[in-house]
N, C-alpha and C positions, 0 to 999 in steps of 0.2 A: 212820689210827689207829682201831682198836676204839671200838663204842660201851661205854660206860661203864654199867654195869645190875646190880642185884640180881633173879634168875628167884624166883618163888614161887609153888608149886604149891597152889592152894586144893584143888581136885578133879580130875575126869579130864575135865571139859570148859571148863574154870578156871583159865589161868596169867594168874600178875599180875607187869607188869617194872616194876620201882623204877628210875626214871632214876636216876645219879647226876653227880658232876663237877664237883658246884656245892653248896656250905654254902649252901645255900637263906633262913636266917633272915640269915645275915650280908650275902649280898646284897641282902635285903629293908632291914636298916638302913643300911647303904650308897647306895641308892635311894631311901630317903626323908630320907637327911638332906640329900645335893644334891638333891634335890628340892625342898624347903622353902627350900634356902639362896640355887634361881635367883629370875631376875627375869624374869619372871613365877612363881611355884610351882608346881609341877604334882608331880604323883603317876602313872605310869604305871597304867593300867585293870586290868590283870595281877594286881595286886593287891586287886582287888575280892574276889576268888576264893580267900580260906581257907573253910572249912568250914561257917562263917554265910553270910559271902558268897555262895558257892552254893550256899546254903539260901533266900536272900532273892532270887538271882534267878529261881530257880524259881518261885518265888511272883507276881514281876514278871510273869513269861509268861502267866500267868492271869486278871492283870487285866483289866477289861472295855476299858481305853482303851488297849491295849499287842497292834496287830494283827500284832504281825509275829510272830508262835509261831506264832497259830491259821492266820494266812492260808497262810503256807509249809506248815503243815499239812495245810491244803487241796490245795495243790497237789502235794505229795506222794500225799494219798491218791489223787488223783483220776489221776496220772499215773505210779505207780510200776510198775504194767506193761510200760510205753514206757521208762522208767530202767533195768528188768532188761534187757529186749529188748534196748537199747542196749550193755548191758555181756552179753549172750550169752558162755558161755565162763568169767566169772570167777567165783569162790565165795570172793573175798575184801574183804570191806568196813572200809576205815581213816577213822576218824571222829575227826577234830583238832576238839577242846571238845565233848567226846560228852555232860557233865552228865547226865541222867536217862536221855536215849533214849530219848524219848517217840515225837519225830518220826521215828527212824532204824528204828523199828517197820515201819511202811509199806515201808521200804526192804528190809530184811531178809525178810519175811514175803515181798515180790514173788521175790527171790532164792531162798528155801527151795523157793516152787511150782516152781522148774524143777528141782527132785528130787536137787540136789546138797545134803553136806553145804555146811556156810558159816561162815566163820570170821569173827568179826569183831573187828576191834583199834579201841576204844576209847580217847582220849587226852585226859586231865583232870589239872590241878593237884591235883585234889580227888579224898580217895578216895570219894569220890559215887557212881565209878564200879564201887567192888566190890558197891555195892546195889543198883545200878540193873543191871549183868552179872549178879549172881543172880537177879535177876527174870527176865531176857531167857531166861536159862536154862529155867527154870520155865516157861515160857509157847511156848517150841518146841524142836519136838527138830532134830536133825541143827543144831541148831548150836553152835561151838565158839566161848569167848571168851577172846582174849589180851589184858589191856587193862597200857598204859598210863603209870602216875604221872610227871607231868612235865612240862616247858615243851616247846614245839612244836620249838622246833629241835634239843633233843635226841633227843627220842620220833623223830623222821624218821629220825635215824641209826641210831636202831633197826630201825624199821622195814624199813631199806635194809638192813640187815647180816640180821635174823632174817627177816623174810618176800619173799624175793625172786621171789615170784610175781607171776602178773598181777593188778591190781588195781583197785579203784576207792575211792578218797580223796574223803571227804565233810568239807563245810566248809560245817555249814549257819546260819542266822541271823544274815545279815547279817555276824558277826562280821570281816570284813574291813572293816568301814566303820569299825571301830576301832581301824586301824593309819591313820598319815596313808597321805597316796595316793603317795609316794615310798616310803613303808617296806612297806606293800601291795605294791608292785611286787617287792620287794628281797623279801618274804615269800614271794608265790608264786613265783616265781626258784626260791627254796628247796625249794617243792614239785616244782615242774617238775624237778629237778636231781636230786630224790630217785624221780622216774618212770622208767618203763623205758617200752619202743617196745608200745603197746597198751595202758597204764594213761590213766587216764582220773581227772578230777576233778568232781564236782559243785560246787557253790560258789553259794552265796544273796547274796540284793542287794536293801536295800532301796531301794527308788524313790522320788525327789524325790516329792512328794503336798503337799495342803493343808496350808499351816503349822498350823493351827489344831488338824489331826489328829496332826502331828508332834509338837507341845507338848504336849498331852495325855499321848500316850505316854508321856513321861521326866515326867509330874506328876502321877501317879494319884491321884485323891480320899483313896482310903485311904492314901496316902504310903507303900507298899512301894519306891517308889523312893529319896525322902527317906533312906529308915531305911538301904537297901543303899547310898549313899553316904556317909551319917554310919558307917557300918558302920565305913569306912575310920580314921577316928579310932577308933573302940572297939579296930579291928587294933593300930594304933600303941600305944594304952595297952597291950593284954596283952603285945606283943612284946618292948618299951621299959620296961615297968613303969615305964609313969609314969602322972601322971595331968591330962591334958589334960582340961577342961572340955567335956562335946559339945556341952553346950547352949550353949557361945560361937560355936558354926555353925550354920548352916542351908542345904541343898540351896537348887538354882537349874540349870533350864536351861532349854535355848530356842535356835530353829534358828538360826544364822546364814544367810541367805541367799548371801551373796559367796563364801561358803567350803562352800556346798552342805551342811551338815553340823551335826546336835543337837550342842550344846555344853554339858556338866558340869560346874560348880562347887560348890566348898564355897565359903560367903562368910562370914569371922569379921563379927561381931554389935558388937563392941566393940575398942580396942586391948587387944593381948594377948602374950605371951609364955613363954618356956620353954626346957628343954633337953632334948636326947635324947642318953644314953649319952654324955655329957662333950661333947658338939659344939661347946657353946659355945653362945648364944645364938640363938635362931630368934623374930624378932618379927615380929607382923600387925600394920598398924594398919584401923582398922576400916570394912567393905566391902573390904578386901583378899582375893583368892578366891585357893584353889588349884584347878589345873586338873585335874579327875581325868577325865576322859573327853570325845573326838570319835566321834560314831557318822555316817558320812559317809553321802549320798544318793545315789545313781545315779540318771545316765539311760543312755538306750541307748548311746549315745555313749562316756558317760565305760567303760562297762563294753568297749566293743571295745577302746578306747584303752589300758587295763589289761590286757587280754589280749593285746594286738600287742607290749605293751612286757614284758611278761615272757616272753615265749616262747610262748604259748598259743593255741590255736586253739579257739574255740565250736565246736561243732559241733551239739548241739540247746539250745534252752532254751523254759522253757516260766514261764507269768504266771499270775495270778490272772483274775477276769474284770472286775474293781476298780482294774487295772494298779499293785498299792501294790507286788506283791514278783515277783522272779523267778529261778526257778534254773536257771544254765546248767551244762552237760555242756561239756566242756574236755576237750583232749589237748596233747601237746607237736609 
């Protein structure tokens, strides 16, 4: 079956594809009202990510206690030579939760030195990415950018139908520590499925480390992280048009160690209740949390493990000199 996409020509180094195939806002109420109605509550992470959302987590990657931007950064700058080298031959870079493309800089810039144009497919919920593609633009020639709008599993089947060249598929910050580690598996599955014989995956992993440094991270002093999970409720009102209290919540997380992995809560403050769009009742009573986010830890271990069981083969990867993050290079 065809992917499902609206083409839009910004300029002549500028296409932007509109997933389609999904009433996006009716899904989103649909997902948060069985959300709210399990036992335990939870809110899938996915939705952190309208327009604020990914405004506030850009913000989070800047904070002084939140190392995993800057460190993968690191380790990018300091190894994207060895990451071209590796990929010799392709001039096409696909980037699943591209947001700003600060860090895909480093990557792209190593690719332009070996004198080929370079295209690169950008893939965000958010169109974040038509400001952050006109920059890239602006900032180097010989490259071309198709980016986009969409959920991952769509954007692939694009991918797979419109760019059937050799590639390399980037999937940086961690961002697989926030699928659980069964649905991670079933995830890159997905990737791998949508590869051909010589594409290639990069894929970042944050690394079990000191709780004290873990905690930190998801509780910034300035509370950018607080605000981008209450954010969640502010979604829900404008969507819902209603009007939830925020201040009857307050952020909360903290690593679980059993389950290797920073744990996200909203915790209502009092008992509480409400409707959404005729649902019927949705009650808290107080200390009761909705679970919005798992951002899982790796070790060396659990990272082979993940790749034997999806199809996947390491083939380099490379660490900080702090051992907090590490990005491996993958084929099928």
């Amino acid at each position: 079956m065809p992917a499902e996409y609206e083409k839009e020509h910004i300029n002549d180094r500028f296409t932007l594809y509109h997933a389609g195939g999904n009433d996006n806002g009716s899904v989103f109420a649909e997902d948060v009202i069985k959300g709210l109605k399990a036992k335990p509550k939870t809110i899938s992470p996915k939705y952190f990510y309208d327009d604020k959302g990914s405004e506030l987590f850009e913000k989070i990657c800047i904070t002084p206690e939140y190392y995993v931007t800057r460190t993968e950064a690191s380790i990018l700058k300091e190894h994207s030579a060895e990451i071209a080298a590796a990929n010799s031959g392709k001039n096409l870079v696909v980037e699943l939760g591209s947001g700003s493309s600060i860090k895909t800089r480093y990557i792209l810039n190593a690719f332009i030195k070996n004198g080929l144009p370079v295209t690169y497919v950008p893939i965000d919920v958010s169109e974040i990415l038509i400001q952050s593609g006109n920059m890239l633009l602006n900032d180097f020639e010989g490259l071309y950018v198709n980016g986009i709008i969409g959920e991952y599993e769509q954007a692939l089947e694009i991918v797979s139908e419109v760019f059937p060249h050799s590639k390399l598929y980037v999937f940086l910050g961690s961002s697989i520590g926030n699928f659980d580690l069964p649905h991670a598996e079933e995830f890159l599955k997905k990737i791998s499925a949508s590869m051909n014989a010589g594409d290639t995956l990069l894929i970042g992993f944050d690394l079990v480390k000191d709780e004290g440094i873990l905690n930190a991270a998801y509780n910034d002093e300035e509370g950018v992280t607080a605000e981008f999970n209450l954010n969640l409720i502010k979604r829900i009102n404008r969507e819902f048009n209603t009007g939830i209290d925020v201040n009857n919540f307050e952020h909360t997380a903290f690593f679980n160690p059993a389950k290797s992995r920073i744990e996200m809560h909203l915790i209502s403050k009092c008992d509480q209740s409400f409707s959404l769009n005729g649902s019927g009742e949705i009650s808290f009573k107080k200390n009761e949390t909705i679970h919005t986010e798992n951002s899982y830890k790796f070790t060396d271990e659990m990272i082979k493990e993940l790749a034997l069981a999806s199809g996947l083969s390491i083939t380099n990867s490379w660490k900080d000199k702090n051992n907090y993050f590490e990005l491996c290079l993958m084929t099928r």
